[in-house]
N, CA, C and O atoms as a GROMACS GRO file, in nm:
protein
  408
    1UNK      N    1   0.084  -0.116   0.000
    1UNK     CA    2   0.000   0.000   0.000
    1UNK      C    3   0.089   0.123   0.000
    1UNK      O    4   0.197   0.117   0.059
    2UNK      N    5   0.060   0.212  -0.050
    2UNK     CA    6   0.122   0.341  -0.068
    2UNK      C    7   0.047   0.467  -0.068
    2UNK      O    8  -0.027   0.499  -0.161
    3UNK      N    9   0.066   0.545   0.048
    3UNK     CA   10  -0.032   0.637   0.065
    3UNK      C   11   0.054   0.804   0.039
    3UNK      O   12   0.171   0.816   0.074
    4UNK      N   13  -0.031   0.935  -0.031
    4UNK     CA   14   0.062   0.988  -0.106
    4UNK      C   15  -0.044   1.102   0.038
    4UNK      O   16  -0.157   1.066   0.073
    5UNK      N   17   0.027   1.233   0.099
    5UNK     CA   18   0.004   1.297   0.182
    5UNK      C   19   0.020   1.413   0.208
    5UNK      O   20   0.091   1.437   0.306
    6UNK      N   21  -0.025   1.499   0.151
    6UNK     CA   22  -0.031   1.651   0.147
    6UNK      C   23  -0.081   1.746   0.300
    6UNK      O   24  -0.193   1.767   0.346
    7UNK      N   25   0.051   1.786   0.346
    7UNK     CA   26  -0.014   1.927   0.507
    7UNK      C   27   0.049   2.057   0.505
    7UNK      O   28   0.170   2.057   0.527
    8UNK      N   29   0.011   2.129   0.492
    8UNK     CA   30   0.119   2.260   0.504
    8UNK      C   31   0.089   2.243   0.680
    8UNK      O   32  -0.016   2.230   0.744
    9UNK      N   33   0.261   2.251   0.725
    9UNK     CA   34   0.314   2.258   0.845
    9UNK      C   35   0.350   2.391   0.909
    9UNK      O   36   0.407   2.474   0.838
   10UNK      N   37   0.316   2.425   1.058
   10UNK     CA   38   0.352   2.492   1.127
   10UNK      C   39   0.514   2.528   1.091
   10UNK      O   40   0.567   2.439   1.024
   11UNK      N   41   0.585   2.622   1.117
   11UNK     CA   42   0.728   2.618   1.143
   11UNK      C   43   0.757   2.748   1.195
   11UNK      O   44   0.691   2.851   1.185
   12UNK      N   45   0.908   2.722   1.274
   12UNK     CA   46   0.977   2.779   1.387
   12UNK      C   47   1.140   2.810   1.389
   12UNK      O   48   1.199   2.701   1.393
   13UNK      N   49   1.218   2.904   1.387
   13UNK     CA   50   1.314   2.886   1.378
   13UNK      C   51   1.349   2.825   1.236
   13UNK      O   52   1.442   2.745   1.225
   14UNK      N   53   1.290   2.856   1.152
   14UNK     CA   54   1.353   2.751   0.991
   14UNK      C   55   1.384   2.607   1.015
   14UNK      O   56   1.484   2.545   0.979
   15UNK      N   57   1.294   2.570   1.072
   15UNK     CA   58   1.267   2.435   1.134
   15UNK      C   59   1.117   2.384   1.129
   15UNK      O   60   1.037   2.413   1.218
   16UNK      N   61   1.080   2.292   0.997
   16UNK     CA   62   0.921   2.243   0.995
   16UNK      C   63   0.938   2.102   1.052
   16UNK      O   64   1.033   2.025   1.036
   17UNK      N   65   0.767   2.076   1.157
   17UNK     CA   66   0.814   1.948   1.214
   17UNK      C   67   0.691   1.863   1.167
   17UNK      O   68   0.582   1.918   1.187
   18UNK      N   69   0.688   1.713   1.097
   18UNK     CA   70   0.548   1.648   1.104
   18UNK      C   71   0.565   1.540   1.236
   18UNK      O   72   0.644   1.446   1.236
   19UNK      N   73   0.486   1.573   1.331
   19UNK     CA   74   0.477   1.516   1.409
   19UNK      C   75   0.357   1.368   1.367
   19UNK      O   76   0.242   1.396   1.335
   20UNK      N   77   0.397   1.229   1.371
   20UNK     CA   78   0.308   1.140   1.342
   20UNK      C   79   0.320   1.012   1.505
   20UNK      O   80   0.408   0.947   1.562
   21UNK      N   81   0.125   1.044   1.523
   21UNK     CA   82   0.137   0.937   1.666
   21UNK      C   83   0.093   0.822   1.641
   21UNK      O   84  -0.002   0.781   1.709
   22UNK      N   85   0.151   0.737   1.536
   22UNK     CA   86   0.108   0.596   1.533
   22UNK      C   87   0.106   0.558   1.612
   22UNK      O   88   0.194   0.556   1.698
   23UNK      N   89  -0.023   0.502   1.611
   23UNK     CA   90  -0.053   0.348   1.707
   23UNK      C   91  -0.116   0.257   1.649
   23UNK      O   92  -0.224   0.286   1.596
   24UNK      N   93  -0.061   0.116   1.643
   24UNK     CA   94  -0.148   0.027   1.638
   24UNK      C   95  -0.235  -0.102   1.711
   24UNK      O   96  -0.282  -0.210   1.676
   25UNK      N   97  -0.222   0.008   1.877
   25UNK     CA   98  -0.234  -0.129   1.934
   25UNK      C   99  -0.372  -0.152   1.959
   25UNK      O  100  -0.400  -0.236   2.045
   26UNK      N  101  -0.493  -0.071   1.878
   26UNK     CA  102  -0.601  -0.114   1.894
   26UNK      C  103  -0.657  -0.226   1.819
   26UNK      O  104  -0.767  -0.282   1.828
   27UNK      N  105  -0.491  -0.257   1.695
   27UNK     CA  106  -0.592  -0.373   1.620
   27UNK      C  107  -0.438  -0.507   1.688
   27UNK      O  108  -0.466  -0.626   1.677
   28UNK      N  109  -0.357  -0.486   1.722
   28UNK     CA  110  -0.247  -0.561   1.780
   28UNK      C  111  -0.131  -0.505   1.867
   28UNK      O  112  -0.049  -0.426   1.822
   29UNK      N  113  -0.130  -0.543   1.969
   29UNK     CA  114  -0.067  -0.526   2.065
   29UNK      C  115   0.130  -0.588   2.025
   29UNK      O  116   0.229  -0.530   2.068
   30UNK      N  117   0.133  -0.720   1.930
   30UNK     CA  118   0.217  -0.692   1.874
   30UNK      C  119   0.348  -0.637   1.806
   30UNK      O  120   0.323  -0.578   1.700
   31UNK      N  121   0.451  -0.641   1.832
   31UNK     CA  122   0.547  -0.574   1.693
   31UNK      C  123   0.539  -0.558   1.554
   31UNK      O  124   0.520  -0.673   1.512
   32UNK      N  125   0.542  -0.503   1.484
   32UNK     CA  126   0.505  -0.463   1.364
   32UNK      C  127   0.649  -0.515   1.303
   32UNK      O  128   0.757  -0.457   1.312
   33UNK      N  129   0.609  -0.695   1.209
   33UNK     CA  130   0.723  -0.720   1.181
   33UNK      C  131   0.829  -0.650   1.089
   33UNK      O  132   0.950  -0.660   1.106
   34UNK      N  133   0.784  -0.600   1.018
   34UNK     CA  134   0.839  -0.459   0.921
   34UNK      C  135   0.814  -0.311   0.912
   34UNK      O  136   0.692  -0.299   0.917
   35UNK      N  137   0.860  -0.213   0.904
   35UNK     CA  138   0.798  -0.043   0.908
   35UNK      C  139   0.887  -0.014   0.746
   35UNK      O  140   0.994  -0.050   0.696
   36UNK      N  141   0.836   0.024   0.727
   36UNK     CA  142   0.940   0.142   0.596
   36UNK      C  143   0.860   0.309   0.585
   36UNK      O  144   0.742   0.331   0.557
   37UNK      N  145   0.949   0.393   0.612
   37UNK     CA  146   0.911   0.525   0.602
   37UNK      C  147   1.042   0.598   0.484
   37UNK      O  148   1.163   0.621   0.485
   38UNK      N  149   0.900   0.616   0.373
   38UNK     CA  150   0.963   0.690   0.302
   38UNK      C  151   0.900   0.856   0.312
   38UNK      O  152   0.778   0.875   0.311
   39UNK      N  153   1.012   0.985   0.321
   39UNK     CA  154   0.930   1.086   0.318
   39UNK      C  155   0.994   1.161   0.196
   39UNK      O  156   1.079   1.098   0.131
   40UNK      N  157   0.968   1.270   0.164
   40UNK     CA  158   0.979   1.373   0.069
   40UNK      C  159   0.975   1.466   0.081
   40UNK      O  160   0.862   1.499   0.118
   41UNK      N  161   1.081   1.596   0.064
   41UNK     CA  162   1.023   1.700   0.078
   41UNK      C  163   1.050   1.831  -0.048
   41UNK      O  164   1.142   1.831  -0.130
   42UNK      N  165   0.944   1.937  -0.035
   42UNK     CA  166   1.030   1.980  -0.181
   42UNK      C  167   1.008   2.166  -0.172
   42UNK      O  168   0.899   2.221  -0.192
   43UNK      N  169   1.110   2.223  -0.147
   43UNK     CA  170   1.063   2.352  -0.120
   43UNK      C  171   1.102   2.481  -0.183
   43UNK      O  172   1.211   2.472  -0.240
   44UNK      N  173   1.039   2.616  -0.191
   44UNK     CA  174   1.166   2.690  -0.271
   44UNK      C  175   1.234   2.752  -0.191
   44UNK      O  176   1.290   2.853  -0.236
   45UNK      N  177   1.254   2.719  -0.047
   45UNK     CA  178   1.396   2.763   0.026
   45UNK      C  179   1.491   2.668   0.009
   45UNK      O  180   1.477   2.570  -0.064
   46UNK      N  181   1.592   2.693   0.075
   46UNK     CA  182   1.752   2.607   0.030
   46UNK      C  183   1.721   2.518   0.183
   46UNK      O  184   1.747   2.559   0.296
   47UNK      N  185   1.657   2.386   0.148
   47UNK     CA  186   1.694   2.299   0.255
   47UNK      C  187   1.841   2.214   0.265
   47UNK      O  188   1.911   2.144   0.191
   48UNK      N  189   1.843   2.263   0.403
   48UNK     CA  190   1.990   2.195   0.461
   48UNK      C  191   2.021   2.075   0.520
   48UNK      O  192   2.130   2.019   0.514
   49UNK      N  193   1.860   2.012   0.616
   49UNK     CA  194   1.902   1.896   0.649
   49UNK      C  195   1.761   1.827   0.688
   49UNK      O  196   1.666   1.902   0.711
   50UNK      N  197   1.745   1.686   0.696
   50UNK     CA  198   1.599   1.631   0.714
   50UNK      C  199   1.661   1.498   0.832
   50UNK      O  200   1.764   1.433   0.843
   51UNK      N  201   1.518   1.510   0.911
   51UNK     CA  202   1.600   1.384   1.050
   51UNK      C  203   1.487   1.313   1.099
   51UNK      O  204   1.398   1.393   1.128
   52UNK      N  205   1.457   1.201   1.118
   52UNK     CA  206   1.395   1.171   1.184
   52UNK      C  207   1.429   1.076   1.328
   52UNK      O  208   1.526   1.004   1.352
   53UNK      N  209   1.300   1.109   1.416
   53UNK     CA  210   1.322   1.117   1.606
   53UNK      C  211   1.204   1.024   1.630
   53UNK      O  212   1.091   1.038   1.583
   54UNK      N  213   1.252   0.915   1.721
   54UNK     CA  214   1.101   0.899   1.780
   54UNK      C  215   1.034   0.994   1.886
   54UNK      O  216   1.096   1.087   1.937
   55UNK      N  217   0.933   0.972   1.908
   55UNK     CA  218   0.888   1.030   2.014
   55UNK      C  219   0.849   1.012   2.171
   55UNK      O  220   0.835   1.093   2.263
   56UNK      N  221   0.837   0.840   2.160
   56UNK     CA  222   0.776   0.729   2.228
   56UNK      C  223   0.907   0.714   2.264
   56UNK      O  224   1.002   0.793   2.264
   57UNK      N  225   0.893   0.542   2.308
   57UNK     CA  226   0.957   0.452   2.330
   57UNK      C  227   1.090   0.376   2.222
   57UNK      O  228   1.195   0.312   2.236
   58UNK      N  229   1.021   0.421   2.133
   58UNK     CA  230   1.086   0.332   1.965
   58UNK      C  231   1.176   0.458   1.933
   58UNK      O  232   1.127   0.570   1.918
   59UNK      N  233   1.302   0.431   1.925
   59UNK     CA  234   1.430   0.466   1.872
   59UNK      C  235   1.438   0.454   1.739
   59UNK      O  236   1.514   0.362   1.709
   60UNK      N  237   1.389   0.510   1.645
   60UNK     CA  238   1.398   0.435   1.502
   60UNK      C  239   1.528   0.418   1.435
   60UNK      O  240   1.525   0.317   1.364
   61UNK      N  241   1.654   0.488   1.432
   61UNK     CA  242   1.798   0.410   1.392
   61UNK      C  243   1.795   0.544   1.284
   61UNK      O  244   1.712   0.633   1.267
   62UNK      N  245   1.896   0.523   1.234
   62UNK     CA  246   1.975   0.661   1.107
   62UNK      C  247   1.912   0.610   1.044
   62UNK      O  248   1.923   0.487   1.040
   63UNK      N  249   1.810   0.681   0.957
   63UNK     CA  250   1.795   0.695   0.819
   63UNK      C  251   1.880   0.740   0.738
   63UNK      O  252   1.960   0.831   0.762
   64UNK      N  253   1.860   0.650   0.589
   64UNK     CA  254   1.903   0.708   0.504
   64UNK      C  255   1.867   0.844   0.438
   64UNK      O  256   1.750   0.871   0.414
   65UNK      N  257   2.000   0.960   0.399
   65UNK     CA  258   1.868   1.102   0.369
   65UNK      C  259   1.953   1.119   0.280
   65UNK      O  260   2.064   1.065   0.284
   66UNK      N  261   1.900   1.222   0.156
   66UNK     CA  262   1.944   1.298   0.043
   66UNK      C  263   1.916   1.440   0.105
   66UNK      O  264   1.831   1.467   0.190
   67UNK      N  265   1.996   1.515   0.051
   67UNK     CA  266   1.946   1.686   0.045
   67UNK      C  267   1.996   1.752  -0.086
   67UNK      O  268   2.115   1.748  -0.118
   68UNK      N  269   1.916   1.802  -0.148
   68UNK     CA  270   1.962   1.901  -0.244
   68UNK      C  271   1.902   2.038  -0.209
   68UNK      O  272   1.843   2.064  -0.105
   69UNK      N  273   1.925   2.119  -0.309
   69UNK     CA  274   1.916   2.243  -0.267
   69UNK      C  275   1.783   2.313  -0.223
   69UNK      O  276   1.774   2.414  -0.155
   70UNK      N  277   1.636   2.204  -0.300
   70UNK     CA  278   1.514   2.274  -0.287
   70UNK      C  279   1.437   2.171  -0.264
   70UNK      O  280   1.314   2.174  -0.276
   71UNK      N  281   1.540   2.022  -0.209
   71UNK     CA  282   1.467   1.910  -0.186
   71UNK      C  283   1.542   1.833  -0.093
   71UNK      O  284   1.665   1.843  -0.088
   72UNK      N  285   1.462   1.739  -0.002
   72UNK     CA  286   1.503   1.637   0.099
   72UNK      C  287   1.419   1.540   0.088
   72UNK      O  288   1.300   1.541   0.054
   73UNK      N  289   1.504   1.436   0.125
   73UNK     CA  290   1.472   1.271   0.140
   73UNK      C  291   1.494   1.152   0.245
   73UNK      O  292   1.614   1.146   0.273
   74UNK      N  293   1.427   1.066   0.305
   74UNK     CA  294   1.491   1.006   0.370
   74UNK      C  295   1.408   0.882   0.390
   74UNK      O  296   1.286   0.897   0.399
   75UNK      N  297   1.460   0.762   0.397
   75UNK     CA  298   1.399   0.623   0.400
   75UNK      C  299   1.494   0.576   0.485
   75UNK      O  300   1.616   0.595   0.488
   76UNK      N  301   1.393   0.487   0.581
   76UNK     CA  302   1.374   0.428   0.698
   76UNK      C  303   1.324   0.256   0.698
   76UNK      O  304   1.202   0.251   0.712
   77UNK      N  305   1.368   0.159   0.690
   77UNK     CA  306   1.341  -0.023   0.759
   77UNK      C  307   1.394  -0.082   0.851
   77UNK      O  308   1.507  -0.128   0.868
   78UNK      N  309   1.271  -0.077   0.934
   78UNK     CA  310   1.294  -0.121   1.044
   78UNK      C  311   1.208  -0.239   1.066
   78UNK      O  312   1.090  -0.242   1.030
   79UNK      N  313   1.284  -0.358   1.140
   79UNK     CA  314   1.173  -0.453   1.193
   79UNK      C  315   1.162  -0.483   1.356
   79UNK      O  316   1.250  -0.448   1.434
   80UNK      N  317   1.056  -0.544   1.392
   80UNK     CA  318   1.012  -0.509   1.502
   80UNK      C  319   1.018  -0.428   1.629
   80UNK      O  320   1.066  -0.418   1.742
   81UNK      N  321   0.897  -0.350   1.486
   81UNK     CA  322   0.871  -0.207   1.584
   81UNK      C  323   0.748  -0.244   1.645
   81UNK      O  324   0.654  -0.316   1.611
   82UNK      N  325   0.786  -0.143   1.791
   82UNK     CA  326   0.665  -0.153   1.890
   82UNK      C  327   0.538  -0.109   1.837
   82UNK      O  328   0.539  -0.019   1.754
   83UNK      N  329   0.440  -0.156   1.870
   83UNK     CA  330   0.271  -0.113   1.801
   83UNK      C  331   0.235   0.042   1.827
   83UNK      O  332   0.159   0.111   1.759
   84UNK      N  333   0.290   0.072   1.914
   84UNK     CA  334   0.260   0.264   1.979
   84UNK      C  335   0.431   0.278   1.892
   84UNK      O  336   0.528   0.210   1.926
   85UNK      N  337   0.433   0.358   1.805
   85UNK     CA  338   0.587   0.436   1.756
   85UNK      C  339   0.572   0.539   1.669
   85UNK      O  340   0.576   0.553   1.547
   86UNK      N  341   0.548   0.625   1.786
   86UNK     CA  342   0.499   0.808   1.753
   86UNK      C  343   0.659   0.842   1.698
   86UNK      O  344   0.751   0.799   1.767
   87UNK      N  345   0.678   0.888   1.623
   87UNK     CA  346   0.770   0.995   1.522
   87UNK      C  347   0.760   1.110   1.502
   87UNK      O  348   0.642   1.142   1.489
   88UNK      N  349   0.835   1.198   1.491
   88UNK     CA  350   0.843   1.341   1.418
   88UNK      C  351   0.964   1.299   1.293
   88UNK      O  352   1.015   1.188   1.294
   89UNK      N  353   0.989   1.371   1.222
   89UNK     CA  354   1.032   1.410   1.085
   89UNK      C  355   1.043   1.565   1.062
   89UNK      O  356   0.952   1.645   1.042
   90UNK      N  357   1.188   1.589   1.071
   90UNK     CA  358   1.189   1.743   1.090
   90UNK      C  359   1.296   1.767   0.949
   90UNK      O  360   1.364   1.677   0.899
   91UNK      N  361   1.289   1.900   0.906
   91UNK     CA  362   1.410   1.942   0.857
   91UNK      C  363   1.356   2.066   0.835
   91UNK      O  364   1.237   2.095   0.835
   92UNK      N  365   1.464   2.148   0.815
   92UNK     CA  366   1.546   2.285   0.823
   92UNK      C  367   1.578   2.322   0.669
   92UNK      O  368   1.603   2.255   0.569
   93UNK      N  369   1.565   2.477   0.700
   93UNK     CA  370   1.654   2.527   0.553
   93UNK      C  371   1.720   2.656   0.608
   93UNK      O  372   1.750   2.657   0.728
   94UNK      N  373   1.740   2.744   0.548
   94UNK     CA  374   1.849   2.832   0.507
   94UNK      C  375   1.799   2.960   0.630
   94UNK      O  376   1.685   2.996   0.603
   95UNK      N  377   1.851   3.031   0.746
   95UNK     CA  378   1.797   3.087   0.799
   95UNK      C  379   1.773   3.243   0.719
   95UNK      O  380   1.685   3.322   0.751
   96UNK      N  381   1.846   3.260   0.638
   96UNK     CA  382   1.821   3.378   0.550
   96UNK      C  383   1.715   3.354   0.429
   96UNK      O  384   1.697   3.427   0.332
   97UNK      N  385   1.663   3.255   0.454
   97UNK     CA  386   1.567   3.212   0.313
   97UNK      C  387   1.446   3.254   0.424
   97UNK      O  388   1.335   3.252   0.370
   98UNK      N  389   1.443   3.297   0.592
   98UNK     CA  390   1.320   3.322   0.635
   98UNK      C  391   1.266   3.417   0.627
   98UNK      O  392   1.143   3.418   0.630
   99UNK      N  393   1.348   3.548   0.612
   99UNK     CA  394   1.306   3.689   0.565
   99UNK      C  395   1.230   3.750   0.684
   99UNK      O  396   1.134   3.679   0.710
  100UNK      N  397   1.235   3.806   0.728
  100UNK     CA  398   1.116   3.986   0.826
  100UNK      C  399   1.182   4.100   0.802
  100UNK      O  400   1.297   4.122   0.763
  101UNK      N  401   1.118   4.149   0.823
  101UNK     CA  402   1.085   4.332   0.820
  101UNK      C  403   1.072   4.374   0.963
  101UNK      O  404   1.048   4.290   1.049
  102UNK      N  405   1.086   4.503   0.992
  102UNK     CA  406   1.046   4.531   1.116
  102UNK      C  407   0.993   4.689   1.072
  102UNK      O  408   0.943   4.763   1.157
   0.00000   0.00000   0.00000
């Protein structure tokens, strides 16, 4: 299954975060014998870096990431992950690409 996911995100400091609280332990209490997280990102500031954190309990391990100049990437397999494994997925760009006035 492949699900495609469109949010315009809050951001702070030139720092956008998707916070995601999976759970699955209402249909299995279980480990989830496989996870794969692929994300994408694509912007017209100069992104510098993309990371992902658990939030929970579940440590998810280095992803693999790309960065280019107006895009980030990063894929994630992991096996047995806990059924609750809340994540964020953050990355950053250019602090002069944030611009104010006063």
């Amino acid at each position: 299954m492949e699900i495609t996911y469109v949010e315009l995100l809050p951001y702070a400091n030139a720092r956008v975060e998707l916070f995601a609280g999976t759970n699955y332990t209402l249909v299995s209490t279980s480990p989830l014998a496989h996870l794969r997280i692929d994300a994408t990102v694509r912007s017209q500031r100069t992104i510098t870096g993309i990371d992902l954190m658990g939030t929970g309990v579940w440590a998810p391990g280095t992803p693999s990431t790309f960065v280019a100049a107006d895009s980030a990437a990063l894929h994630l397999s992991a096996s047995n992950v806990p059924a609750n494994h809340p994540f964020s997925i953050g990355y950053e760009w250019t602090r002069s690409a944030t611009g104010s006035s006063a």
